[in-house]
N, C-alpha and C positions, 0 to 999 in steps of 0.2 A: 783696743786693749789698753788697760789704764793696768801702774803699778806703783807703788810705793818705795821710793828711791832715798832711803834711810840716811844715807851718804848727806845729801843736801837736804833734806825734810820737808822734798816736794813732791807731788802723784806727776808721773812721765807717762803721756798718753802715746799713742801711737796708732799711723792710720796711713794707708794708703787710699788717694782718692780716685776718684773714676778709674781710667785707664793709665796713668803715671805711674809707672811699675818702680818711681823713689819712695821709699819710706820717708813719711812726713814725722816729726818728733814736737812734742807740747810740753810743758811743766805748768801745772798748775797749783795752788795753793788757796786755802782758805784765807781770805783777809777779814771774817766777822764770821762769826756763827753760822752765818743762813749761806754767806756770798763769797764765791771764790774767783778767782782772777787765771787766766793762761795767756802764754806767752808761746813764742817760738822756742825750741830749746835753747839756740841760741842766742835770744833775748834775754835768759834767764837771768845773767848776772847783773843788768840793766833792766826792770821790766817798765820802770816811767818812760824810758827812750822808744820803746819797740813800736815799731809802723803800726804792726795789729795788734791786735790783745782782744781778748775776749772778756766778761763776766755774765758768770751763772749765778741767781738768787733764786734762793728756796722761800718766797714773798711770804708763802702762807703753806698750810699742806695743801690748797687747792692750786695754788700758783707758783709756775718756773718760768724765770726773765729770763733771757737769753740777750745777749748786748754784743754786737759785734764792733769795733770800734779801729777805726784810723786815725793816725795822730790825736788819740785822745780825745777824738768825735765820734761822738755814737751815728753809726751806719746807717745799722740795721735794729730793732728792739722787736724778740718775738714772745709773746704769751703763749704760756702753755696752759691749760685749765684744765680742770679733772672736770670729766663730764662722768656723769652716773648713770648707768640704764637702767631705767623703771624696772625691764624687765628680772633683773639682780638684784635690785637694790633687797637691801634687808630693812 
């Protein structure tokens, strides 16, 4: 569930994952056009310090980066591709 947190003038996601019945809390924000950035909530007021962080980029309309990162080292980097099925395609 993502929502728009007027107050600070950042998107507040939220997610419980597996079986960890805590609510996990994110903010994230746009830093370019295409590319936005997340934090821990409470990273938020510090996000160059925060252990993790994320960045989502909109590369192209066929392409989404997904960058998961520790101390500001890229982990993980996942491509997303839009695949077409012949049998759709227009």
């Amino acid at each position: 569930l993502i929502g728009y947190d007027k107050k600070n003038g950042k998107l507040i996601e939220s997610g419980i994952i597996n079986s960890n019945p805590e609510m996990i809390l994110w903010s994230l924000w746009f830093i370019s056009e295409n590319k936005c950035e997340e934090v821990f909530l409470e990273d938020v007021s510090n996000p160059a310090e925060a252990k993790q962080k994320w960045t989502f980029e909109l590369a192209s309309p066929d392409l989404f980066i997904w960058t998961f990162m520790v101390d500001n080292q890229p982990v993980n980097i996942f491509n997303f591709n839009r695949e077409v099925n012949s049998a759709n395609a227009l």
